[in-house]
DONUZA-85874 format. One line per 2 residues: number of its first residue (from 1); their letters; for each residue x, y, z of C-alpha. Coordinates in Angstrom, 3 decimals, decimal comma. Example, Ala and Ser with C-alpha at 12.3 -4.5 7.8 and 13.67 -1.06 7.14 Angstrom:
! DONUZA-85874
1 = AS = 12,300/-4,500/7,800 ~ 13,670/-1,060/7,140;
//
This chain:
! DONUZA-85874
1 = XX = -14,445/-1,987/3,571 ~ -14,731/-4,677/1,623;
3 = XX = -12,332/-5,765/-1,723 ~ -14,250/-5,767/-5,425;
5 = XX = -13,063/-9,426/-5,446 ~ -11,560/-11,977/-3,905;
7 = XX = -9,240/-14,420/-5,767 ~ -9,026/-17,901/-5,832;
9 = XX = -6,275/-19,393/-8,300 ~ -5,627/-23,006/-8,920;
11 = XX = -2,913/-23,989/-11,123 ~ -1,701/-27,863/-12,268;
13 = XX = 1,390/-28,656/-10,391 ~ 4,434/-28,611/-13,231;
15 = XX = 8,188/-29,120/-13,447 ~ 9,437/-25,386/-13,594;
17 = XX = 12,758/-24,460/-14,848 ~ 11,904/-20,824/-14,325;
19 = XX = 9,822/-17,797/-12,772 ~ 8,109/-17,225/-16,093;
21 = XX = 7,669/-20,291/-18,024 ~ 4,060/-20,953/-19,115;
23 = XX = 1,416/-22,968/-17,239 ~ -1,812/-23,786/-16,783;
25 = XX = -3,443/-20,569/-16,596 ~ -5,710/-19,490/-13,195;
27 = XX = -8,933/-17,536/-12,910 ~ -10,274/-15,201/-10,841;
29 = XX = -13,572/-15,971/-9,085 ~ -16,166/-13,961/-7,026;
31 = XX = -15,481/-14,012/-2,964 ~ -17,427/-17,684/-1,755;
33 = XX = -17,488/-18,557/-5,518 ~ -16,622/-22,576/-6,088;
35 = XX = -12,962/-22,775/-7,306 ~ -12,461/-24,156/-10,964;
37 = XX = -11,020/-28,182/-11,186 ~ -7,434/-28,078/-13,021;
39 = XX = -8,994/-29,186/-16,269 ~ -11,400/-26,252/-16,250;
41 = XX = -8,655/-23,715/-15,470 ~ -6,357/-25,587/-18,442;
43 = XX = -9,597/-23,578/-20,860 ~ -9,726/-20,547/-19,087;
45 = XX = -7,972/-17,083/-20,142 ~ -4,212/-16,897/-20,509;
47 = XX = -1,547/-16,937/-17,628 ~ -2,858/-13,629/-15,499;
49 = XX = 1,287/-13,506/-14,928 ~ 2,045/-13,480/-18,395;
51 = XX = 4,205/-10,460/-18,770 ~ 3,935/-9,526/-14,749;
53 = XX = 7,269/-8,986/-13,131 ~ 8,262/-11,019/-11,028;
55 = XX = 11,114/-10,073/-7,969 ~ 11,877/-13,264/-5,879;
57 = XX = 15,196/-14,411/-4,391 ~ 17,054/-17,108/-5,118;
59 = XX = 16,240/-18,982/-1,632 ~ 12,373/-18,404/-2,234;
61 = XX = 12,724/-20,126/-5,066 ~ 14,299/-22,759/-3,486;
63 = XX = 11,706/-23,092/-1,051 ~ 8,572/-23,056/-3,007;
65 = XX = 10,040/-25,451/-6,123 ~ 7,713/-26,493/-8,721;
67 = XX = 4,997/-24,697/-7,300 ~ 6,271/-20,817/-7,458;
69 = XX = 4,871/-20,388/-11,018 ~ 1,626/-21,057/-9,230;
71 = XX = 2,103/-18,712/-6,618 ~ 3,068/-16,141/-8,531;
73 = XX = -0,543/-16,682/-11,157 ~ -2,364/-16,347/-7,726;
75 = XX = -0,787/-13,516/-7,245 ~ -1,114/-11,618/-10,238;
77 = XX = -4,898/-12,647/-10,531 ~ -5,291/-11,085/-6,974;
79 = XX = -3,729/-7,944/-7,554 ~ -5,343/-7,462/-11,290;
81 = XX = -8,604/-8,060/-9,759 ~ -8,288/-5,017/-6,850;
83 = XX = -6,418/-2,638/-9,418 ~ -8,755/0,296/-10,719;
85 = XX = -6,779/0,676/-13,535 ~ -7,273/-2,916/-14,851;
87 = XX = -11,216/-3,279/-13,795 ~ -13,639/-5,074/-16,201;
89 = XX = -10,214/-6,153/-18,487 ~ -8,779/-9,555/-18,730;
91 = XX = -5,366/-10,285/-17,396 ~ -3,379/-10,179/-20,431;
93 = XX = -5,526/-7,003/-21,729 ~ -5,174/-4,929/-18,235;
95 = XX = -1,474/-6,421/-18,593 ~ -0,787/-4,917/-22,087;
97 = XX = -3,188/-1,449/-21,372 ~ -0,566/-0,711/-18,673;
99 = XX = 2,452/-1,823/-20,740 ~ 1,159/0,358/-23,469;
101 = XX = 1,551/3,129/-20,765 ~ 4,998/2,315/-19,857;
103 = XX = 3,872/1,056/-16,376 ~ 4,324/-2,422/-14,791;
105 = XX = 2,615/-4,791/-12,890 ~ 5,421/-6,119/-10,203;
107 = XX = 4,730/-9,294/-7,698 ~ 7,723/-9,215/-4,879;
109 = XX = 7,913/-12,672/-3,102 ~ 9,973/-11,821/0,086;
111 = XX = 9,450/-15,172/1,908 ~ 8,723/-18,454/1,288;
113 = XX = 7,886/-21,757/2,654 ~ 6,705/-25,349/1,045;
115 = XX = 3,266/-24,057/1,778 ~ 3,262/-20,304/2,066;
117 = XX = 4,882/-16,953/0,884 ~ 4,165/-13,095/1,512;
119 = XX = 5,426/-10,264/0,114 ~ 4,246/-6,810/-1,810;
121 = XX = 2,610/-6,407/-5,296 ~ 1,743/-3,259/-6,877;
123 = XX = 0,908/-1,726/-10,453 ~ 2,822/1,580/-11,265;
125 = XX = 1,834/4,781/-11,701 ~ 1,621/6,504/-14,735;
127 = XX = 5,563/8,250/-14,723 ~ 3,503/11,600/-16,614;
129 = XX = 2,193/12,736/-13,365 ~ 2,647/13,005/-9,691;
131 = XX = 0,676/10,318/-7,933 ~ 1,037/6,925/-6,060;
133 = XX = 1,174/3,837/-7,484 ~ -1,231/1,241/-6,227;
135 = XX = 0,057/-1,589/-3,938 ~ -1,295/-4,312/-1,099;
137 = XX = 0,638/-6,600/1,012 ~ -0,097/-10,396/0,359;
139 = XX = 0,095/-13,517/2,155 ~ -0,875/-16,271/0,236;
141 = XX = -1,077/-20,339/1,542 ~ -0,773/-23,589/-0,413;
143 = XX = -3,618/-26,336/0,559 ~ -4,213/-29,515/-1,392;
145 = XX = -1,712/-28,088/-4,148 ~ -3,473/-24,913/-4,575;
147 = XX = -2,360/-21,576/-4,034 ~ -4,796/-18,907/-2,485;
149 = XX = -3,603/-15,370/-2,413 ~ -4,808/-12,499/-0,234;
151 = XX = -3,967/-8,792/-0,561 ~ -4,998/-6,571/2,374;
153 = XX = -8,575/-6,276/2,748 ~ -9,376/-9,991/0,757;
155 = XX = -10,902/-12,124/3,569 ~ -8,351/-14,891/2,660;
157 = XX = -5,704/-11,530/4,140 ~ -7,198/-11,918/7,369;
159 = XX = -7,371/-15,688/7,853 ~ -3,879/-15,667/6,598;
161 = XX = -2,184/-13,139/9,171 ~ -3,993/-15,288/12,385;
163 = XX = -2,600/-18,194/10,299 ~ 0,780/-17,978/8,750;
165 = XX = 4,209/-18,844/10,551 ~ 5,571/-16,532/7,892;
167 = XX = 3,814/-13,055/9,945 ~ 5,974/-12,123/13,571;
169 = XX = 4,336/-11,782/16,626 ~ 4,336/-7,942/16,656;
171 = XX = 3,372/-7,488/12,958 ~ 0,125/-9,845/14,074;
173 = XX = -0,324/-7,750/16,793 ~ -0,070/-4,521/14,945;
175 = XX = -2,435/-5,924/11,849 ~ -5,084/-6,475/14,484;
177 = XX = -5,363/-3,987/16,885 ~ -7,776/-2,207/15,383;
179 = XX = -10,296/-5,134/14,780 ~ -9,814/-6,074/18,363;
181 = XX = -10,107/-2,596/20,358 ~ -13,814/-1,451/20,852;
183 = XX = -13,443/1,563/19,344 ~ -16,111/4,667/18,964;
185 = XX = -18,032/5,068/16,072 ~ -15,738/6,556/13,238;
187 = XX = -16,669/9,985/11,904 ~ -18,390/8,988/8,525;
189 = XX = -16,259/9,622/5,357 ~ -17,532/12,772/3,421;
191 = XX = -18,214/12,055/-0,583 ~ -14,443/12,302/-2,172;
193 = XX = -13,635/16,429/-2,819 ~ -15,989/17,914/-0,553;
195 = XX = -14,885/20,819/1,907 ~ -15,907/20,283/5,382;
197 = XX = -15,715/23,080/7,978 ~ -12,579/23,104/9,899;
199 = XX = -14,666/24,259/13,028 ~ -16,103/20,489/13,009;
201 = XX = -14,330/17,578/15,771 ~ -11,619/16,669/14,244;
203 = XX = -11,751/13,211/13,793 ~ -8,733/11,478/15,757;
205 = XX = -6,273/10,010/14,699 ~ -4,519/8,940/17,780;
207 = XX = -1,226/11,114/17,915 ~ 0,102/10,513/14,348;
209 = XX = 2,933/13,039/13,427 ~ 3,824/14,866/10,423;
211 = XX = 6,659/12,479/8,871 ~ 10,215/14,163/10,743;
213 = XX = 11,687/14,544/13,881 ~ 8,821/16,682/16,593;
215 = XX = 9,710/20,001/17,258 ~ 11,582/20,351/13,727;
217 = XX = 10,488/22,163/10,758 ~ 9,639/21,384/6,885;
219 = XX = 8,086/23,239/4,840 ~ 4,668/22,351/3,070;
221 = XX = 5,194/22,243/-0,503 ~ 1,307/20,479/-1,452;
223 = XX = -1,661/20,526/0,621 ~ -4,131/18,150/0,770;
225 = XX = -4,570/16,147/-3,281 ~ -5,090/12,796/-3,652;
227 = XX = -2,771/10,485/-3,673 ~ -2,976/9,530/-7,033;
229 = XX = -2,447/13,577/-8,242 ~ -5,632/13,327/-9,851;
231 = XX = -9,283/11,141/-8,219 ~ -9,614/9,697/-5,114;
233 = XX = -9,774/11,559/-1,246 ~ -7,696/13,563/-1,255;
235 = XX = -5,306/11,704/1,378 ~ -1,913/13,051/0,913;
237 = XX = 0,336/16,244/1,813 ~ 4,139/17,274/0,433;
239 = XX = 7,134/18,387/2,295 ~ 10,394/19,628/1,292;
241 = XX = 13,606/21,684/3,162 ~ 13,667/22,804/6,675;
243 = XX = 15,816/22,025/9,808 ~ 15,120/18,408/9,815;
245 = XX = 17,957/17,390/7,605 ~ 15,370/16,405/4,770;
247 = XX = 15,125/12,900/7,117 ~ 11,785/11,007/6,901;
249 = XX = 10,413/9,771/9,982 ~ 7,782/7,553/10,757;
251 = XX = 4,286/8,882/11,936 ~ 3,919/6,970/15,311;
253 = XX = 4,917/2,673/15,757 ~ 4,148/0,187/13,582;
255 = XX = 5,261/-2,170/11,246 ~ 7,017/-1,141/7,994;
257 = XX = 7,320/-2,570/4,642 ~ 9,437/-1,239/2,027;
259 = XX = 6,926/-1,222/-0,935 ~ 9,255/-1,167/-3,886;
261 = XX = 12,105/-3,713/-1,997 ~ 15,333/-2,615/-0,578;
263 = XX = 16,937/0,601/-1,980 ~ 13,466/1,788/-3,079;
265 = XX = 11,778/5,375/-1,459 ~ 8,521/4,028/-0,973;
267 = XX = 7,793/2,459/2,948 ~ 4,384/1,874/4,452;
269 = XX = 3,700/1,612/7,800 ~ 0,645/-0,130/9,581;
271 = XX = -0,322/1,432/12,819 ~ -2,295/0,035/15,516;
273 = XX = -4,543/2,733/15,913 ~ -6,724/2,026/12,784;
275 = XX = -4,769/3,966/10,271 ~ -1,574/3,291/7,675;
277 = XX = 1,044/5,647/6,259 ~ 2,340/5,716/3,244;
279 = XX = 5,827/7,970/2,192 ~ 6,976/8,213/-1,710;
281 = XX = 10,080/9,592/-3,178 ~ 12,825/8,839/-0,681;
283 = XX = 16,447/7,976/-1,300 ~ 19,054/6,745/1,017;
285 = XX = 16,269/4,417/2,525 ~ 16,132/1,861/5,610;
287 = XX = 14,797/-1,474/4,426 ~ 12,250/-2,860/5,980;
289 = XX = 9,698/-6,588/5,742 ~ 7,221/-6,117/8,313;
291 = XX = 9,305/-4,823/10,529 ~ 8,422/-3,217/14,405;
293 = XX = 9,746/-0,252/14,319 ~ 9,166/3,014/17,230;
295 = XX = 7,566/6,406/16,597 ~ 9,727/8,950/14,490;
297 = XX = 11,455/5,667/13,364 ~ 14,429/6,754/10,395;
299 = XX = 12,569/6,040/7,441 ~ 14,744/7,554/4,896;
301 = XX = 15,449/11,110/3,001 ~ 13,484/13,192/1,051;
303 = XX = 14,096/12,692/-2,788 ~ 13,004/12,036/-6,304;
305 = XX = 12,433/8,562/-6,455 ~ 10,064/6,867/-8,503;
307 = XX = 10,304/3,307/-7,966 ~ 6,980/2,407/-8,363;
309 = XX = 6,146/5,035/-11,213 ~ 4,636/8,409/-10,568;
311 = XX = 7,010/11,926/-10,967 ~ 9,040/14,151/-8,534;
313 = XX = 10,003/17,811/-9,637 ~ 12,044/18,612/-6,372;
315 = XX = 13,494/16,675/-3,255 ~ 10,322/15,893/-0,969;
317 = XX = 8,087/13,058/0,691 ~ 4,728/12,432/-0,484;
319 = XX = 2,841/11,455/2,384 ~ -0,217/10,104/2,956;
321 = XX = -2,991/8,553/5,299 ~ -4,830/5,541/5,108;
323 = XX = -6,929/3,787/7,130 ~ -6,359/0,223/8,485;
325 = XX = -9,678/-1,268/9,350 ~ -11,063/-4,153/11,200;
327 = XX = -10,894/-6,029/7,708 ~ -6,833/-5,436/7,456;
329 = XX = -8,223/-3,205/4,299 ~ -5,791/-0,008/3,816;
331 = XX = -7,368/2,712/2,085 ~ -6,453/6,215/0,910;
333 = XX = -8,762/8,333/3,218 ~ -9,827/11,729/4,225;
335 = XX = -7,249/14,633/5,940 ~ -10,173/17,448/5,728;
337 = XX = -10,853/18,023/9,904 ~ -8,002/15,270/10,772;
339 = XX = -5,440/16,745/13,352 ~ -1,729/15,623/12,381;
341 = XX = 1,463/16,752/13,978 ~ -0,599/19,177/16,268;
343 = XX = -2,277/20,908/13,314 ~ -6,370/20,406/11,766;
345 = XX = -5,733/19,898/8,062 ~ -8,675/21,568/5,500;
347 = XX = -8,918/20,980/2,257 ~ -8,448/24,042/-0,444;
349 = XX = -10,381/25,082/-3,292 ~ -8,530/22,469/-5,673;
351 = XX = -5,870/20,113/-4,878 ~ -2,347/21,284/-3,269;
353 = XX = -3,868/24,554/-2,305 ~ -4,885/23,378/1,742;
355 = XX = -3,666/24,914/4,823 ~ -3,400/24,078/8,365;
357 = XX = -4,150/25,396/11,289 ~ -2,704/25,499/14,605;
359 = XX = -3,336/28,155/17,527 ~ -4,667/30,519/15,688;
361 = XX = -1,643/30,499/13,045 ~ -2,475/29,061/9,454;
363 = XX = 0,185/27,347/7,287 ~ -0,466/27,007/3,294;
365 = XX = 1,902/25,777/0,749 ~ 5,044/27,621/0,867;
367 = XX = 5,145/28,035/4,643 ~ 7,407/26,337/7,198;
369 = XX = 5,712/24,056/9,668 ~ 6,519/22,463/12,927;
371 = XX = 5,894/19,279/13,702 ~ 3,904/19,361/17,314;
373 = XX = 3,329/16,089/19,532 ~ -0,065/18,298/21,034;
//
C-alpha cells in the first residue's frame, strides 16, 4: 500500500534554546516532488509543529542540538500529511480542528544521533468514543542539514530501516521479512463492512494467537468493529475476565513498541509473517522501543487506559490486526474468514456483534473463549 504523501521538510539551521521555539517553517511535498530551498520554506505556511507536542529526553536533546526543532517540523509535517483526520487542512488548521476536539497531535523522539532519530507519533482519538488513535513509527535522517522523516509505509521508512544505526539487527530483520519471503498471493481485501462467508479459506495468518496465555480463557466482550469504533475494516476484537489473570500477551514474536511511551497501555508489535498487532487500554505495562520479544510475550494487563485518546467502559484489551507489507506500511485490515487463536472470525450484522467459530462450537460476545495454538 502506498502512503497519501510523502514528506520532505527542510528547515534553516538556528540556535535553539528550546523544543518549541519558532523557526523557519517546513512544507510538505508530493513523494519525488523537488524539495523547497530555505528561502522558499522561510514564505511557506506556519511551523507544521506549532502547537504539536513534543516528548523527547533530555539526552536526545543533547544529541541532536540546534537541529531538533527541525526534526521535530519534519516530523509533524509527516504525520499531518498521513492523518485522515487532518486531510486537505493546513498544519496549523488540522492542528487547531483537533485541539478544538480536545485531542493532540504528539511526536515522541526516543533516540537520537547528530544525524538521525526514531521514535512514535500519533494524533489522538476523539476521548467521546471507543476507538484507536492513529499512530506510525518514524525514522527520520539528517543529510546536508536537512531533516527527512518517514512514518511506516513512506518510502523514505524503508530506505531508513536498511539504513539507520539507530534500528537493531532483529527489529531489521523483523521489519523485512515479509518483503523478502516469496510469499503466495494474498487473499484480496473485501470492500470495508462486507460479510464474507465463513465457509471460504481462511486467509492465514501464520499462527497468530488471541492476546493471553494458550490454553487460557477470556471472554469476548466486542466482536469484530473497526478499530476506530466507527469507519474503517473492521480489524479489531475486545476481551475482558477469564482465567488468564486479565494479562495481555503478545500474538506470536516480534518487535514491540510502546505507542504512548513507558507507563502507557498501548504496545504494537511487528511480526514477521506480514501482519502487526496492536493492544489498547492496558495498565501495569512492560515498556518496550523496538524491542525482540517471544510469542505470548507479557505485554501488560487489561485496563482503562486512554493514553492516546479513545474511551474504556470496563477493564479489557482492544485488539487488533494489521497488516505489515512489503512496503513496511501497517494497516488496519480485515478479521472476516481470518483464523486467530484456533478460531475463523465472521463479521456480524453491525459492529461488536461477530462470533467465532471453532469445531463446530460458536462463541459471540458474552461467551468465554479459549485461546487454541491449532
Amino acid at each position: 500500500m502506498l502512503s497519501k504523501l510523502s514528506v520532505r521538510t527542510t528547515v534553516a539551521a538556528l540556535a535553539v534554546t528550546g523544543l518549541l521555539v519558532t523557526v523557519p517553517p517546513a512544507t510538505a511535498a508530493p513523494r519525488g516532488a523537488a524539495t523547497p530551498s530555505a528561502g522558499a520554506v522561510a514564505d511557506a505556511a506556519p511551523s507544521p509543529s506549532a502547537g504539536v507536542t513534543v516528548k523527547m529526553s533530555p539526552a536526545a536533546a543533547d544529541d541532536l542540538g540546534a537541529s531538533r526543532k527541525a526534526l521535530v517540523d519534519a516530523v509533524s509535517a509527516a504525520v499531518l500529511a498521513r492523518s485522515d483526520d487532518a486531510e486537505g487542512l493546513s498544519a496549523k488548521a488540522a492542528v487547531g480542528k483537533l485541539a478544538d476536539q480536545g485531542r493532540k497531535v504528539v511526536v515522541d523522539v526516543r533516540t537520537a544521533s547528530a544525524d538521525w532519530a526514531r521514535g512514535v507519533a500519533y494524533v489522538e482519538a476523539p476521548r467521546t468514543r471507543h476507538g484507536d488513535p492513529e499512530g506510525w513509527l518514524y525514522i527520520a535522517h539528517r543529510k546536508d542539514g536537512q531533516w527527512t522523516a518517514g512514518l511506516e509505509g513512506d518510502r523514505e521508512f524503508a530506505d531508513h530501516v536498511a539504513t539507520s544505526p539507530l534500528v537493531g539487527r532483529a527489529e531489521r530483520r523483523d521489519m523485512t521479512a515479509y518483503a523478502q519471503r516469496k510469499a503466495a498471493p494474498e487473499q484480496a481485501e473485501p470492500s470495508v463492512g462486507t460479510r464474507q462467508s465463513v465457509g471460504t479459506a481462511a486467509a492465514n495468518t501464520n499462527g497468530l494467537l488471541l492476546p493471553w496465555m494458550p490454553d487460557y480463557y477470556m471472554t469476548l466482550t466486542g466482536g469484530a468493529h473497526s478499530h476506530t469504533g466507527s469507519t474503517g475494516y473492521w480489524s479489531s476484537l475486545d476481551f475482558a475476565g477469564g482465567n488468564a489473570s486479565g494479562r495481555v500477551r503478545s500474538s506470536r514474536e516480534g518487535t514491540a513498541t510502546s505507542m504512548c511511551g513507558a507507563g502507557g497501555g498501548w504496545t504494537r508489535v511487528i511480526h514477521p509473517g506480514g501482519f502487526s498487532t496492536d493492544y489498547y487500554h492496558m495498565f501495569n505495562t512492560t515498556y518496550y522501543n523496538g524491542t525482540s520479544i517471544g510469542r505470548s510475550a507479557l505485554l501488560g494487563t487489561i485496563g482503562t487506559d486512554t493514553c492516546a485518546g479513545g474511551a474504556a467502559t470496563g477493564a479489557h484489551v482492544h485488539w487488533s490486526l494489521r497488516t505489515y507489507d512489503a512496503n513496511y506500511n501497517g494497516q488496519y485490515t480485515w478479521l472476516n474468514g481470518r483464523t486467530i487463536g484456533g478460531w475463523l472470525w465472521s463479521n456480524g450484522s453491525g459492529q461488536y456483534s461477530g462470533c467465532a467459530t471453532r469445531l463446530g462450537v460458536t462463541a459471540c460476545p458474552g461467551t468465554a473463549i479459549y485461546n487454541r495454538t491449532g
